[in-house]
N, C-alpha and C positions, 0 to 999 in steps of 0.2 A: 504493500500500500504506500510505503512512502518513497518508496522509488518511481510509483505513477503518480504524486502529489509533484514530486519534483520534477519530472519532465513537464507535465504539465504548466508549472509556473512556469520553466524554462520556455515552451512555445508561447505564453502569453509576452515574455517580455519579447520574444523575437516579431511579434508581431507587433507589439509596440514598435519597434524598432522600422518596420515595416512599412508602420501607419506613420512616424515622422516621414519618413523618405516619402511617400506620397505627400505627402501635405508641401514638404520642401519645393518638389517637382511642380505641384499647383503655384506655389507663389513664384517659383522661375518662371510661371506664362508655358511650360508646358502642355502639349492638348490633350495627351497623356502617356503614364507611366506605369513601370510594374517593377516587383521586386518579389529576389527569391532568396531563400539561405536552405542549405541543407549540413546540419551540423553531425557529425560523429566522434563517437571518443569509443575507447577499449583496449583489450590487452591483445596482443600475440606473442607466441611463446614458437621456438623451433629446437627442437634438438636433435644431436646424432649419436645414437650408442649411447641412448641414455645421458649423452652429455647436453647442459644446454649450451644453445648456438647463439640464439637470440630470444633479447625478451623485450616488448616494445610495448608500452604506453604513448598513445596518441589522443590526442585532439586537436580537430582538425574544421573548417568550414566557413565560411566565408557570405555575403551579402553584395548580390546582387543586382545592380538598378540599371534598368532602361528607361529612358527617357526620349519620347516622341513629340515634336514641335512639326506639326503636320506630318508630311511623309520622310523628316530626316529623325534619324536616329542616333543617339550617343549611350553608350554603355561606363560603367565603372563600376569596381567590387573593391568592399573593403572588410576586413576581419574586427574590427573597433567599432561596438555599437554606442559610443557615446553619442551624445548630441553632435558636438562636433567634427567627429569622424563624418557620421550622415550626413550633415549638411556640405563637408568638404568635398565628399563623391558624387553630390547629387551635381554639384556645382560643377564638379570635372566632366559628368556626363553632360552637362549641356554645352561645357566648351565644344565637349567632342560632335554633341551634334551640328554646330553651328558650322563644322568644315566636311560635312557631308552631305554627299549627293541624294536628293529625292529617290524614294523608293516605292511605289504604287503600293506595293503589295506589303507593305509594311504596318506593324500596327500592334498594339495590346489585341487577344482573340475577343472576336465578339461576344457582348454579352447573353447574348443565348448561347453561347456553346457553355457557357460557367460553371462549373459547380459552388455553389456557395452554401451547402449543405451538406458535409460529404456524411455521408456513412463510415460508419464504426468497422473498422474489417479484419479486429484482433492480431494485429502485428504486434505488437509491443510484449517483448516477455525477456526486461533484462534476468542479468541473473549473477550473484556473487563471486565469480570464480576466480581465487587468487593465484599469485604467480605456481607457488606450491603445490594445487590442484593440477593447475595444467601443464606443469614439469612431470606430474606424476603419470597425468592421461596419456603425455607423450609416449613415456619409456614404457607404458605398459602395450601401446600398441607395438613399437619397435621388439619387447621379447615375446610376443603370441607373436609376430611374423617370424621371427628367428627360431621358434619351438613348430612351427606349422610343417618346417620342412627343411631337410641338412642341406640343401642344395641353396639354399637363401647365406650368402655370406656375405654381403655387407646390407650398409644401411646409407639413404641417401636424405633421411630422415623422418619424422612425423613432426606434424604440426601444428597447433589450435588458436582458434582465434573465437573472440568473442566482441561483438561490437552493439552500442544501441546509439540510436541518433534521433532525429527529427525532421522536418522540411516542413517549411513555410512560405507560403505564397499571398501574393496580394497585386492590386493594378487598383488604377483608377477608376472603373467602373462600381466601387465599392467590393470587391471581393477579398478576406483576409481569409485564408483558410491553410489551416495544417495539420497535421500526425506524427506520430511516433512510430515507431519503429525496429527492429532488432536483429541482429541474425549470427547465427552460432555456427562455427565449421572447426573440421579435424579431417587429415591425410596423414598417410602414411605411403614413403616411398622405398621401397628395396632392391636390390640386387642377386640375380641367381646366377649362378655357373655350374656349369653340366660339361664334363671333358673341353674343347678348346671350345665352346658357346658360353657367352655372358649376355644376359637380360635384364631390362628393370620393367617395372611398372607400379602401381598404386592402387590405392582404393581411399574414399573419402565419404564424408557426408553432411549435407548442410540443414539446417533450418531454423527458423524463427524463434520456438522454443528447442532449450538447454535438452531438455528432457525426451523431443524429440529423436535427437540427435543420437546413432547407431553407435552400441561399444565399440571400444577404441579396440578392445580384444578381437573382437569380429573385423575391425575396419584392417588390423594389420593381418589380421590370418588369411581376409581376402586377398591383400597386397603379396600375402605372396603366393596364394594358390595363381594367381593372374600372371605371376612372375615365372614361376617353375614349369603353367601351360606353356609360356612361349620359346623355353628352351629346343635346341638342334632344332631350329626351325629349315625348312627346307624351300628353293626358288620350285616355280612352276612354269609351263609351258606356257608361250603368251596364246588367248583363246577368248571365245566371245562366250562366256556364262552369264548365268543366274547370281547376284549378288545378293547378301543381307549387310545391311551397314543396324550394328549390334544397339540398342537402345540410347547408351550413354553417348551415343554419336551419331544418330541418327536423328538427333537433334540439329547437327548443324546446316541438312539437310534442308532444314524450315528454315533455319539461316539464310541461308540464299535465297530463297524465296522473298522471306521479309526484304532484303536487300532491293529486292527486284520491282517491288509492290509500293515502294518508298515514295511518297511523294516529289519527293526532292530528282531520286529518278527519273521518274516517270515525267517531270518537267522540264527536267535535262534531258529526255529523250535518248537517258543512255540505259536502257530496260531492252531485256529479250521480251520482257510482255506487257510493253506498250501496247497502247487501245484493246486492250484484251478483257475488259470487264464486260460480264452478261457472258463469257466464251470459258468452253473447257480447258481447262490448263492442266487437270491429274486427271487421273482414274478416276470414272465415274463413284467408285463408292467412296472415295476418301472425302472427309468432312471434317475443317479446322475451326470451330469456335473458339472465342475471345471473351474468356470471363475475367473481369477484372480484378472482382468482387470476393471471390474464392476469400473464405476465411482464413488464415497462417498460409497461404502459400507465399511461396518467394519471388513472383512479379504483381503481386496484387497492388493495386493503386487506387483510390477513390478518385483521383482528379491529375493529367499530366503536367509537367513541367509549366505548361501554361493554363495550369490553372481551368483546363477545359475539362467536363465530366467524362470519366471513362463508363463505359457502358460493355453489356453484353453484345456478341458482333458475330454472323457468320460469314469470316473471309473467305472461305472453302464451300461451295454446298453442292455436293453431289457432283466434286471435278470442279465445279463453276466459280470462277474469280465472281465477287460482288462486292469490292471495292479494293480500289487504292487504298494505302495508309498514310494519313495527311497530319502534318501539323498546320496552324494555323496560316503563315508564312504559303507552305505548299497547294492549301486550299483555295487561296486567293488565287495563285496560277495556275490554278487547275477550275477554280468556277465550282469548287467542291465549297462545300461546311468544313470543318475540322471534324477527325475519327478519334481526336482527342491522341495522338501517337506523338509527341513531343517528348521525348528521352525514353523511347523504344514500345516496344510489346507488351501483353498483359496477360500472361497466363494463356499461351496455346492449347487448345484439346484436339490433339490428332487421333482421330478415332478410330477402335482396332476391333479386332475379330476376337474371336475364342482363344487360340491356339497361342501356348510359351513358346519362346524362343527356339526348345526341341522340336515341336510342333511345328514351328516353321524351318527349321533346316529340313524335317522328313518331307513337308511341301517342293521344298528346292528341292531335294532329292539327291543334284552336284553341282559343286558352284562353291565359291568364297563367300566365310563370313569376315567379316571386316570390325578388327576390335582396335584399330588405332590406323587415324589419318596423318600425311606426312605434306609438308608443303603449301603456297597456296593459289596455284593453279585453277582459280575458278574468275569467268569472265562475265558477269553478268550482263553486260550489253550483249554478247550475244548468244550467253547463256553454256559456252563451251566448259568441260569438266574437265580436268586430267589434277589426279593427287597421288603420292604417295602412298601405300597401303600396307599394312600388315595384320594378321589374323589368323585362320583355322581355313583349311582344306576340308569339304565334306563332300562325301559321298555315299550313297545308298542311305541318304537322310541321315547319315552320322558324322560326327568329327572322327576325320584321320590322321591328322598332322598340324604343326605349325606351320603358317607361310613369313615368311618375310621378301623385302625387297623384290615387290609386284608396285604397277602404277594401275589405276583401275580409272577409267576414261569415259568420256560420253558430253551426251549434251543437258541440261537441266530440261529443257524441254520435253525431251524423249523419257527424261531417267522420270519427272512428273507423268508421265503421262503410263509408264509402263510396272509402276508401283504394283505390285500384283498382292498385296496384302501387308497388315500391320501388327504384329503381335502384342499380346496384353499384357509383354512385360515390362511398362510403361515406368521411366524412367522420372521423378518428381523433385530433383535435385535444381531443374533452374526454369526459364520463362518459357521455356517448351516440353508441353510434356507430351512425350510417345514413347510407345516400342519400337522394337526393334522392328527394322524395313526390307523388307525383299521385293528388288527389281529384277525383274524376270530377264533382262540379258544386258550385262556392259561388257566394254572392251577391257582385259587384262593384261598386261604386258608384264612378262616374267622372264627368263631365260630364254 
């Protein structure tokens, strides 16, 4: 209770803070303004072998102010919420606008896009955790990965982090509005060697509440079951298969999309799916809703960067693109509203079938699964693929082997479009949540 007593005072004074700079901006003859601060402070802790490496307390965040004198704009940020700090940047913002060029499209977002009411969406769950606790979570993950298996012989380390923070927004329209915030994370990295092959890889896990959060026991004994699969990994013939890009990465799959669907894109005219809204762009059965709203998730937002309400959204329905993603800036050049998409996404739902990840390798039948991307070989203008890849050989719907040093290729176009199913081992670690994917044919380049 008095850790949400206290943040709370804390976003009333930042909005104080918020409400001077508005009013500053008023008496400099501004036509209007807006201002944002996002603050954070917490610990991170790293160690290697048990030892600590690093322990960092931070606080950190800054305040934000634009200032619009018709269509020119001046920005300034300063970390000092006193009176005179505010008034000293408001004042630099308007020098700065006064040697800038008109911009049409420029502007505080309208006031119907606003939220000025946001909902409650249960993010906030700090939580005490001293240096000592999280030296101890470290070294406990680093020996269950070294007890998991004699082949794990070093350590590249574990590491936790705890943070809670705030943001606060406001414009001249009247809107002050803010939240709190939190989020809790732990990795673990190791090392295997198996005759003349050496591997690493990891396992981690984040969320909002402490308690959430997966044992560190579990997190390192994954770290190295993940590590000791990829040992005597073997090349393969280059061939046109069946891919699965494995959960934890098949995320960034929607990645590129959002990239593509950008408004900022889409008005730059440097999109493979320009003018493609109302038109299939994936497989008919795939369907990506945008819920913002989600309680403890970790892209949840009541309102974006600018202060516009975020809402529930189907950017995917049945293959079908049904809109760009605008910030306000972008909507203007586009003759769109704002989507409320000012400092990214909000909780993807890539929607999947029945079948685990086994379930979907016996689908593929043969063909690569893909448990780690290399490189960054993607062209969103005109949507060409070619990455780096490594993972698992399957065959007769089973894993046979490690692959390493394959490049796996295509076009986002094709690779949407031939998506042949989504599995339900949906991944809930960041702003996209799906399973694991199988496209039913890319190009491989192996040996």
């Amino acid at each position: 209770m008095q850790q949400q007593s206290e943040i709370q005072r804390e976003i009333a004074e930042v909005k104080e803070a918020v409400s001077q700079v508005l009013a500053h901006a008023k008496r400099l003859g501004a036509s209007s303004a807006e201002a944002s601060m996002s603050r954070t402070r917490g610990l991170s802790v790293e160690t290697r072998h048990g030892e600590v490496e690093t322990v960092e307390f931070n606080q950190d965040g800054g305040l934000g102010i634009s200032l619009y004198f018709g269509q020119r704009k001046g920005s300034a940020s300063t970390a000092d919420l006193s009176p005179q700090a505010l008034e000293r940047a408001v004042a630099a913002a308007a020098d700065i606008a006064r040697y800038t060029s008109e911009d049409p499209h420029a502007g505080v977002a309208e006031a119907a896009w606003l939220e000025f009411n946001p909902p409650e969406l249960d993010l906030y769950y700090p939580d005490s955790i001293d240096t000592e606790q999280a030296i101890a979570l470290c070294a406990g993950a680093e020996d269950a990965a070294f007890a998991a298996d004699n082949r794990i012989t070093n350590s590249e380390g574990a590491s936790f982090s705890t943070h809670q923070g705030l943001k606060v927004y406001g414009n001249s329209h009247g809107q002050i509005v803010g939240y709190p915030s939190s989020r809790h994370s732990f990795s673990c990295v190791v090392i295997g060697e198996q005759d003349d092959d050496m591997q690493r890889d990891y396992s981690f896990t984040v969320a909002r509440r402490y308690a959430d959060l997966l044992d560190p026991k579990q997190i390192g004994r994954e770290a190295a079951l993940e590590t000791v699969a990829r040992l005597n990994a073997r090349k393969i013939p280059t061939q046109k298969v069946p891919v699965i890009f494995r959960a934890d990465i098949a995320s960034s799959l929607f990645g590129h999309l959002v990239s593509a669907i950008s408004g900022g894109s889409i008005y730059r005219k440097s999109s493979f799916l320009l003018n493609k809204v109302g038109q299939p762009i994936m497989a008919p059965h795939l369907t990506i809703l945008e819920q913002p709203h989600l309680k403890l998730a970790l892209a949840s937002s009541p309102f974006d960067a600018e202060g516009v309400k975020t809402r529930d959204l189907a950017v995917i329905e049945n293959g079908v693109l049904n809109t760009y993603l605008t910030t306000s800036y972008s909507a203007r050049k586009l003759n769109m509203a704002s989507t409320g998409h000012a400092g990214g996404i909000h909780n993807w739902l890539i929607n999947h079938g029945d079948a685990d990840l086994a379930g979907l390798c016996k689908q593929m039948g043969k063909g690569l699964l893909v448990t780690e991307l290399m490189g960054q070989g993607v062209n969103t203008v005109t949507g060409d693929y070619s990455r780096g890849a490594s993972g698992f050989w399957v065959e007769h719907g089973e894993i046979q082997f490690p692959v390493a040093e394959v490049t796996i290729a295509g076009n986002l176009a094709d690779m949407f479009m031939n998506i042949a199913a989504v599995a339900n081992d949906v991944d809930r670690r960041g702003g996209v949540l799906t399973g694991s994917v199988l496209i039913s044919q890319m190009q491989v380049a192996g040996s």
